[in-house]
VOBA-1610 file (N, C-alpha, C; in pm, whole numbers, padded with zeros to 5 digits, always signed):
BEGIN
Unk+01162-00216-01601Unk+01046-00220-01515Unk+00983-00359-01513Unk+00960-00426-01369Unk+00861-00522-01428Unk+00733-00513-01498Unk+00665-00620-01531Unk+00567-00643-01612Unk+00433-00695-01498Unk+00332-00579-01546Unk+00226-00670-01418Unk+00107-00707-01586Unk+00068-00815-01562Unk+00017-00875-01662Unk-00149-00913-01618Unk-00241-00841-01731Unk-00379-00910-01647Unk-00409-00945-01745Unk-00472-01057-01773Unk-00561-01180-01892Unk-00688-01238-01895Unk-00743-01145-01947Unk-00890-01168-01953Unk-00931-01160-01850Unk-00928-01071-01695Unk-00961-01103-01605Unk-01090-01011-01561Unk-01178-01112-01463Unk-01313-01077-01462Unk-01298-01084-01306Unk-01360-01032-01237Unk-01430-01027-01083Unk-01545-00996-01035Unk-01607-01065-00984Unk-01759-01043-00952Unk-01789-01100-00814Unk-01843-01071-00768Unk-01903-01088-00598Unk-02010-01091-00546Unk-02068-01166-00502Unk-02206-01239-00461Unk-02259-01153-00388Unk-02366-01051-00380Unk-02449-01002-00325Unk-02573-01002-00228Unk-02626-00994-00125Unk-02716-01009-00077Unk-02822-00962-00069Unk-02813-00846-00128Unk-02945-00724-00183Unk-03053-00794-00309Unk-02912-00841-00395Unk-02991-00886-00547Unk-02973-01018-00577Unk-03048-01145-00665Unk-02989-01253-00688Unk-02867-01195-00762Unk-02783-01368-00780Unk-02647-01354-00868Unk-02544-01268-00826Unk-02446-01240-00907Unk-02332-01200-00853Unk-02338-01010-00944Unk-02254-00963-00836Unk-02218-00819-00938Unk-02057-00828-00968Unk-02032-00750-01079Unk-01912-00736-01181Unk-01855-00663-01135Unk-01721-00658-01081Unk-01669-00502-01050Unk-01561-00489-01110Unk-01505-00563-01203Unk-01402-00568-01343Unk-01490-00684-01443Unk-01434-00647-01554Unk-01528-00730-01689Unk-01387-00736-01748Unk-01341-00874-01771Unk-01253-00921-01912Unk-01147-00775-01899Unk-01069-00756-01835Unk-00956-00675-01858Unk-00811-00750-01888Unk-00733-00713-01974Unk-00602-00756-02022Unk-00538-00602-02062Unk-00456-00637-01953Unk-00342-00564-01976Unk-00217-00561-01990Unk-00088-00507-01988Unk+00051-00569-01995Unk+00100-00378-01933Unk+00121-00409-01823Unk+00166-00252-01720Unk+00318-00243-01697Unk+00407-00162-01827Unk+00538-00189-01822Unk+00600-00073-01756Unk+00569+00056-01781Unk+00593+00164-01789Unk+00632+00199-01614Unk+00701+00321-01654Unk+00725+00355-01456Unk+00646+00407-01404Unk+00541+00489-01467Unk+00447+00543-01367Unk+00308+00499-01401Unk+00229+00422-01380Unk+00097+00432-01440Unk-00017+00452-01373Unk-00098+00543-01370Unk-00220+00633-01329Unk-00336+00569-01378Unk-00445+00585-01290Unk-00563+00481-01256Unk-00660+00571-01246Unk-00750+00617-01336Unk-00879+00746-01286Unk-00999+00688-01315Unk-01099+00738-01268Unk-01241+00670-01257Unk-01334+00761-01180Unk-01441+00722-01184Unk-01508+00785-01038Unk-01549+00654-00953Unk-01567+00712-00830Unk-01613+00621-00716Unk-01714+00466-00774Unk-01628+00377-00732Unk-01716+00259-00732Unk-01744+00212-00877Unk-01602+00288-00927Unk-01582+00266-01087Unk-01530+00092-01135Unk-01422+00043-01002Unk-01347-00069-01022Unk-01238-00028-01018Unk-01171+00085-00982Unk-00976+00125-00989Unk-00959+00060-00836Unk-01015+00063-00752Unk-00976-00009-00596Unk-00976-00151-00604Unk-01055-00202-00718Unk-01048-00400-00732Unk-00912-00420-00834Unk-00865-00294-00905Unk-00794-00338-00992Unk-00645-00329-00953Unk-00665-00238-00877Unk-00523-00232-00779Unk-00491-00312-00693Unk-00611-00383-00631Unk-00585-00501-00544Unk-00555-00619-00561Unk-00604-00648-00724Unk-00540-00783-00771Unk-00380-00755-00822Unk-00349-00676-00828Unk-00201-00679-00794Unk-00105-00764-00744Unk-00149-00744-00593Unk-00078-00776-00468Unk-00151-00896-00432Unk-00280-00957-00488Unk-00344-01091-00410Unk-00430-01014-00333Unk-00488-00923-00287Unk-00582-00864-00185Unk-00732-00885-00276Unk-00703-00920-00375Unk-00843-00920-00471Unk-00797-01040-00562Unk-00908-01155-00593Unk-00838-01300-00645Unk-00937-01289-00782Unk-00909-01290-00899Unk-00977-01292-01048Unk-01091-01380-00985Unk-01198-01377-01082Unk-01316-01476-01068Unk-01282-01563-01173Unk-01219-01490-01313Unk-01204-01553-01437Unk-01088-01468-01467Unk-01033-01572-01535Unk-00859-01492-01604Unk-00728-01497-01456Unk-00599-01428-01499Unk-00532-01447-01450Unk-00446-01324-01442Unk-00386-01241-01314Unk-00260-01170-01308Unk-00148-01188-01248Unk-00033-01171-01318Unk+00111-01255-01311Unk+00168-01070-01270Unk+00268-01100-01196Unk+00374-00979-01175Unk+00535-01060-01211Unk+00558-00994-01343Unk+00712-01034-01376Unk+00707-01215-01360Unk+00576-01238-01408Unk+00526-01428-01449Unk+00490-01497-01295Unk+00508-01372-01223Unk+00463-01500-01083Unk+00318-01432-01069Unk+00260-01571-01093Unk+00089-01586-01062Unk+00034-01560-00903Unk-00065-01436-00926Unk-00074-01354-00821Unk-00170-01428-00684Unk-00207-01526-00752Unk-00305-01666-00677Unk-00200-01764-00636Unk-00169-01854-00742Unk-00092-01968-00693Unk+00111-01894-00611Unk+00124-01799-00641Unk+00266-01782-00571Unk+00215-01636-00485Unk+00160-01620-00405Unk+00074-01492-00380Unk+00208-01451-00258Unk+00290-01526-00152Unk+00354-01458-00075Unk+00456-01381-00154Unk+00499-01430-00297Unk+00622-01406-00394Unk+00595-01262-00383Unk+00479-01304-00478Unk+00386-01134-00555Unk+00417-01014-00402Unk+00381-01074-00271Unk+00333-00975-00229Unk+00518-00904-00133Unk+00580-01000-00159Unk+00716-00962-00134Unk+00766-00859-00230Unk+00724-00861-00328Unk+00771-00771-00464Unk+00660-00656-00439Unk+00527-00640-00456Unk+00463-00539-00465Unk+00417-00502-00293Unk+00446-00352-00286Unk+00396-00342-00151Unk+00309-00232-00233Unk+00173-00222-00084Unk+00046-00143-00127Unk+00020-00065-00043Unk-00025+00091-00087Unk-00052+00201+00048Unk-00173+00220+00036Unk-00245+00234+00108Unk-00375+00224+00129Unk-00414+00400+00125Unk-00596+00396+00132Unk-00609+00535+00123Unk-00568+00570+00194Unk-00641+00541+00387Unk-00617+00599+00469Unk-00523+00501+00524Unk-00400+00618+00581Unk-00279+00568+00667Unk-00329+00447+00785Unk-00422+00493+00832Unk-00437+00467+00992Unk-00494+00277+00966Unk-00554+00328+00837Unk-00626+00135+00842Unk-00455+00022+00794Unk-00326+00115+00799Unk-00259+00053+00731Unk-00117+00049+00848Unk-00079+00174+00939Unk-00021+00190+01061Unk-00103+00102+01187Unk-00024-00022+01240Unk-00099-00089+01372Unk-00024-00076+01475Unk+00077-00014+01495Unk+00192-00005+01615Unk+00217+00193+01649Unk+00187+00175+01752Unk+00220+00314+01852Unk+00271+00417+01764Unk+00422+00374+01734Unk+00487+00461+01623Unk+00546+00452+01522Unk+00544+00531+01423Unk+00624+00491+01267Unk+00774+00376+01308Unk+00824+00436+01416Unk+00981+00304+01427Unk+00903+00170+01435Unk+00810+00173+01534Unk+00760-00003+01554Unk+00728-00065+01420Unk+00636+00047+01368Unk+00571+00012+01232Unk+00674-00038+01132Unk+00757+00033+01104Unk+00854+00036+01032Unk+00960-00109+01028Unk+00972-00140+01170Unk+01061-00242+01242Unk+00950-00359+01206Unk+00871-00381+01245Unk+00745-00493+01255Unk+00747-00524+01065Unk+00744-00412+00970Unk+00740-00450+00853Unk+00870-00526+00792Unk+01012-00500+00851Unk+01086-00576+00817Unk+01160-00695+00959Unk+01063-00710+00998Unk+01089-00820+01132Unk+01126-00976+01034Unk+01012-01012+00953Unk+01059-01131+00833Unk+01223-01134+00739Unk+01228-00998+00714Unk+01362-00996+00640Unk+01478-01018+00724Unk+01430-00894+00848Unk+01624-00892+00914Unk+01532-00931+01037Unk+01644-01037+01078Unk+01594-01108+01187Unk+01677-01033+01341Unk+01828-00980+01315Unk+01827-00926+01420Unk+01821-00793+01469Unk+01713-00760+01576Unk+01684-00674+01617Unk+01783-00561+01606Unk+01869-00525+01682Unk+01990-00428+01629Unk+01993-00425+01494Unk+02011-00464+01376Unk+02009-00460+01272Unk+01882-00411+01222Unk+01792-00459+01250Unk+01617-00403+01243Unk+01603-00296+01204Unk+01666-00200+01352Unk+01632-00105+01401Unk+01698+00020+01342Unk+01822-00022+01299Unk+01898-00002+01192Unk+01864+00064+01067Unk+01802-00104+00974Unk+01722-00034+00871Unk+01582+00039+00858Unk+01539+00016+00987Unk+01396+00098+00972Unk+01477+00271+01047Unk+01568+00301+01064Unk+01598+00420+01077Unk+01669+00489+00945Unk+01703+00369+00882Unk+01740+00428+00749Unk+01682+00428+00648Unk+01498+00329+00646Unk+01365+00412+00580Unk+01327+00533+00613Unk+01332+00542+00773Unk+01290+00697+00773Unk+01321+00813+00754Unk+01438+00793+00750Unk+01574+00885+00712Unk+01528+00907+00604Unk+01549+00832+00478Unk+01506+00857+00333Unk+01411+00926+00322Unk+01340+00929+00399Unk+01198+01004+00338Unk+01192+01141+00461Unk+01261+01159+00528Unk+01300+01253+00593Unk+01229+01265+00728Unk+01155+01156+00761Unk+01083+01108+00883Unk+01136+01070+01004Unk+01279+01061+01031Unk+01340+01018+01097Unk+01318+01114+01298Unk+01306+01236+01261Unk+01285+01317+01351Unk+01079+01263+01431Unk+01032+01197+01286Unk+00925+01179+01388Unk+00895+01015+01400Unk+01029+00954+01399Unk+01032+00791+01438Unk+00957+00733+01563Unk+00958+00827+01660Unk+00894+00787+01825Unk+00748+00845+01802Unk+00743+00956+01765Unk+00598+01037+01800Unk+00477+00952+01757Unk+00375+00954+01863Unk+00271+00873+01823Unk+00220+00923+01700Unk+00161+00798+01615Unk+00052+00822+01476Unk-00051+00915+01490Unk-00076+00888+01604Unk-00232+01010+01626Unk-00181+01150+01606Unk-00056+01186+01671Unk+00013+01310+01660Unk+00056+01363+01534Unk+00016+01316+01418Unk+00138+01336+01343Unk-00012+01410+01222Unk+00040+01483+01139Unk-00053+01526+01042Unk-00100+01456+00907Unk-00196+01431+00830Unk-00249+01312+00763Unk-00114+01293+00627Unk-00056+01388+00594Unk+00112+01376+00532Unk+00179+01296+00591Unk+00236+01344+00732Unk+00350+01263+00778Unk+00274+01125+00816Unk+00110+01093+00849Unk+00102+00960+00862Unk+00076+00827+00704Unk+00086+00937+00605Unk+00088+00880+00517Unk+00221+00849+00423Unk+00343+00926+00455Unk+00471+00843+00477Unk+00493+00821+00542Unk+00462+00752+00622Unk+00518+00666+00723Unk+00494+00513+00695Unk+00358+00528+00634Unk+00279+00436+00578Unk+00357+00380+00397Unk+00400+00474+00394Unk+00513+00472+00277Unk+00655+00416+00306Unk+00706+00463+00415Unk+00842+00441+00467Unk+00818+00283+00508Unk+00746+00221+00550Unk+00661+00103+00588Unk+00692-00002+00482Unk+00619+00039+00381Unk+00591-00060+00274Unk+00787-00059+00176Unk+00821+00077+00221Unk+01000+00102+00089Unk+01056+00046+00154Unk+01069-00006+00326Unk+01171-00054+00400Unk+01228-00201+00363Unk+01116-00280+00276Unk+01124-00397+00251Unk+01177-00405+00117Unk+01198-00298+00044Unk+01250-00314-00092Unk+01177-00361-00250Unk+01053-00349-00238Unk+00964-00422-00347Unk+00995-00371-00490Unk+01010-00406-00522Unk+00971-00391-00683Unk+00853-00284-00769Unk+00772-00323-00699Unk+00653-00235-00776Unk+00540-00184-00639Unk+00542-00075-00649Unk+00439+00015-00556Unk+00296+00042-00584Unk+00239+00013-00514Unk+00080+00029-00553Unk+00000+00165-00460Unk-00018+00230-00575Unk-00097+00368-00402Unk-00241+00354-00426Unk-00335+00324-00356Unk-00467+00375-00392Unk-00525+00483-00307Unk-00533+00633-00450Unk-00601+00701-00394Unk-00509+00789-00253Unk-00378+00798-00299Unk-00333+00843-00158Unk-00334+00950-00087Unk-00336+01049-00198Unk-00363+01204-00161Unk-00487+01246-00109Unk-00593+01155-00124Unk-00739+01192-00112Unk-00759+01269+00056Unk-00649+01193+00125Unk-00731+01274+00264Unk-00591+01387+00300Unk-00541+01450+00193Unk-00425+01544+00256Unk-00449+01684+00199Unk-00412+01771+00259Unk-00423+01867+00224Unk-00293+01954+00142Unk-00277+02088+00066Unk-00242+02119-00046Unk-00093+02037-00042Unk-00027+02126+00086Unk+00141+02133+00141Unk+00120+02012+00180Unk+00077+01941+00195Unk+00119+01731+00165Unk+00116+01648+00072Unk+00040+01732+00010Unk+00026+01660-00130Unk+00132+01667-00217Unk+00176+01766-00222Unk+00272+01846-00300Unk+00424+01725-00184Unk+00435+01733-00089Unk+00532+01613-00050Unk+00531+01472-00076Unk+00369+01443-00070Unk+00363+01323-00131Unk+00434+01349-00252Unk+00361+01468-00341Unk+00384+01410-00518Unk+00557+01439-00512Unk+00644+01521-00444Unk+00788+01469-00486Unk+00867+01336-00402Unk+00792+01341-00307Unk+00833+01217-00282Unk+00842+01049-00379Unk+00781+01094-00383Unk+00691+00945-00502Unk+00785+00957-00624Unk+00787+01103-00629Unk+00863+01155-00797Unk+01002+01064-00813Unk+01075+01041-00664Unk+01169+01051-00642Unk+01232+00885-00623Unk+01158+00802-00630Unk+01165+00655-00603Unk+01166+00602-00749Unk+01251+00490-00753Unk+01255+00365-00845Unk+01162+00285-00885Unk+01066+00294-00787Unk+00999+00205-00846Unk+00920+00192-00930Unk+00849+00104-01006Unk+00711+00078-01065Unk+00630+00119-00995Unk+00552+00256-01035Unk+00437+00287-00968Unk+00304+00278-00997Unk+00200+00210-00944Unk+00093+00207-01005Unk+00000+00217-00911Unk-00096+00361-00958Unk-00160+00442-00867Unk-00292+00502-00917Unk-00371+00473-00817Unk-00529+00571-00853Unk-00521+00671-00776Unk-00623+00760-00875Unk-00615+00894-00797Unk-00744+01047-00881Unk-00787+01089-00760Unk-00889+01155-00817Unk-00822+01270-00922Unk-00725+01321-00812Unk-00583+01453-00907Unk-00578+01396-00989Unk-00654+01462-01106Unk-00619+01464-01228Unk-00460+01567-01252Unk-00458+01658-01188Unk-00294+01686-01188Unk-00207+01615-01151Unk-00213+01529-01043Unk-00095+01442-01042Unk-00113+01313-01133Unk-00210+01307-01222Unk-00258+01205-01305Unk-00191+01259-01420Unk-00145+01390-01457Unk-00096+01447-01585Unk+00056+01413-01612Unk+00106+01373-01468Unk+00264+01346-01470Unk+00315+01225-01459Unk+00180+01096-01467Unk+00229+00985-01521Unk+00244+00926-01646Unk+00324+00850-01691Unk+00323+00791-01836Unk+00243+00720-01894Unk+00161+00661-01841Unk+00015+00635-01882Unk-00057+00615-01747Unk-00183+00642-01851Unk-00295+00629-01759Unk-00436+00594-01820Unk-00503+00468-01687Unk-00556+00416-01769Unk-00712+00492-01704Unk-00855+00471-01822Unk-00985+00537-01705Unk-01046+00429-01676Unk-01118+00408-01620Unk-01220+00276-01555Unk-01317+00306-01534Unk-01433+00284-01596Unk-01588+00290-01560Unk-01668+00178-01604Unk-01730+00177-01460Unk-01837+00054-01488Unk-01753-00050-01488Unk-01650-00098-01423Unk-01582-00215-01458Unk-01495-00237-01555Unk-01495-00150-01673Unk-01424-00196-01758Unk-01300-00060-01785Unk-01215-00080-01841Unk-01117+00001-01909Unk-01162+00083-02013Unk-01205+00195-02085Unk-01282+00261-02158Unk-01187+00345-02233Unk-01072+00349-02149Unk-00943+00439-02212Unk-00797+00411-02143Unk-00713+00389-02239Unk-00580+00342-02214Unk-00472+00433-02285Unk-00364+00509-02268Unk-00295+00555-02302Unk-00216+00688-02216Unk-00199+00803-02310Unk-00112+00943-02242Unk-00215+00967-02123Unk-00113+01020-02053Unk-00201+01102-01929Unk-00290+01211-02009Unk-00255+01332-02096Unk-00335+01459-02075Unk-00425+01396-02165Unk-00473+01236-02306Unk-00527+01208-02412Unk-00650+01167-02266Unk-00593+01089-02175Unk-00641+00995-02054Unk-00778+01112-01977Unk-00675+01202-01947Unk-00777+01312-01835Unk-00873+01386-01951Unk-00828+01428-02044Unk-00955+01456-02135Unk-01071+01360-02165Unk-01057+01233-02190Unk-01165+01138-02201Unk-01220+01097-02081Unk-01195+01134-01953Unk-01224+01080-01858Unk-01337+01192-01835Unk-01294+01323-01869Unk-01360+01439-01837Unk-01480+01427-01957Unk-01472+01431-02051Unk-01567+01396-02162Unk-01669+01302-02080Unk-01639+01191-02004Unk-01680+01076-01974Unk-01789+01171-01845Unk-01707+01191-01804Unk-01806+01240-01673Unk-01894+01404-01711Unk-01874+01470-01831Unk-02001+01519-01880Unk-02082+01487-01944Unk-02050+01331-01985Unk-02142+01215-02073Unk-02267+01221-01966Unk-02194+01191-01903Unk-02276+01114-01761Unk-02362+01237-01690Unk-02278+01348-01684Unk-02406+01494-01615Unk-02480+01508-01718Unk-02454+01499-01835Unk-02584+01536-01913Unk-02715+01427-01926Unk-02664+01301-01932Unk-02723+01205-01944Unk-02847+01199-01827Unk-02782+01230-01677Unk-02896+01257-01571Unk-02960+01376-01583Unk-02921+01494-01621Unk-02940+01573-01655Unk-03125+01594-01757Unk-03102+01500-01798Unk-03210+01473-01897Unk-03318+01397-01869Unk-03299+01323-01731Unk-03393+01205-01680Unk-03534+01270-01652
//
């Protein structure tokens, strides 16, 4: 598996409400070897800044993250050739009519000729069993099939390490359940947030995030128990105000 590496890294962002800047990671170091690793938190915890410095979509304020030693700042087209990222929602991540364009447009840089293109983006969709809805518009399609497609998108190019944030959040039971074997079913380095704490139980680690920082690192079921502890910390705590 590669190695996604974070070092001491801090992020913070200038505000206009309050003086100074706010924190939305504090000093995190990590070393992410493993094939599946799971990301839990609650909302506005920091798992969406931490997934983004990944790929370069989010740049450290302080410290540094390397994927397999290439620095995610100074070599950022490398990084982002190796890690592809699925967003929550499909639609902010699909910009062409239909999954083929989409699909074709994502590897337009790699294979330059068209016949050939068209080719391998029929043999992403194929894989994931999308192939029957290659033409049908995005709007048509149900928040599953537009969220592999959005998948078939990012595998067509071949990356190394997969980033999901949050992907299941807008699908319902019978998609989810395709997402989760779909996903089951790929090579890659996966590294993913997600509210499912059940599909959080079937990765090899998983880390929690609150308030910016990392609070718990290890097994999934050691992971979802402290996370849950964490968030009756927190109901009781208001609870009492």
């Amino acid at each position: 598996m590669p190695a996604v590496a974070f070092d001491h890294v801090t992020v913070a962002v200038e505000t206009d409400h309050s003086p100074g800047s706010k924190v939305l990671l504090s000093d995190v170091s990590l070393r992410l070897e493993e094939p599946r690793v799971g990301v839990i938190g609650a909302n506005g915890s920091g798992k969406s800044t931490l997934l983004r410095l990944v790929n370069g979509l989010v740049q450290p304020s302080t410290g540094s993250v390397t994927v397999d030693g290439d620095h995610t700042v100074r070599a950022v087209r490398k990084v982002r050739r190796n890690v592809g990222f699925v967003f929550t929602d499909p639609l902010s991540q699909l910009v062409m009519p239909t999954g083929r364009e989409d699909v074709e447009l994502s590897l337009r840089r790699s294979v330059k000729n068209s016949a050939e293109r068209r080719k391998a983006a029929e043999a992403a969709l194929d894989r994931l069993g999308l192939l029957h809805l290659a033409d049908q518009s995005i709007y048509e399609l149900s928040g599953g099939e537009r969220q592999l497609m959005a998948l078939a998108a990012v595998l067509a190019v071949n990356p190394t390490v997969l980033v999901l944030d949050e992907p299941s959040t807008l699908l319902d039971l019978r998609n989810r359940e395709l997402l989760r074997r779909t996903l089951a079913g790929l090579e890659q380095q996966i590294i993913m947030s997600t509210h499912d704490l059940e599909l959080a139980l079937e990765m090899d680690r998983v880390l929690v995030i609150d308030q910016g920082q990392v609070v718990f690192d290890g097994g999934p079921a050691a992971a979802v128990a402290a996370y849950r502890a964490l968030c009756m910390d927190g109901l009781h705590a208001r609870e009492r105000r």
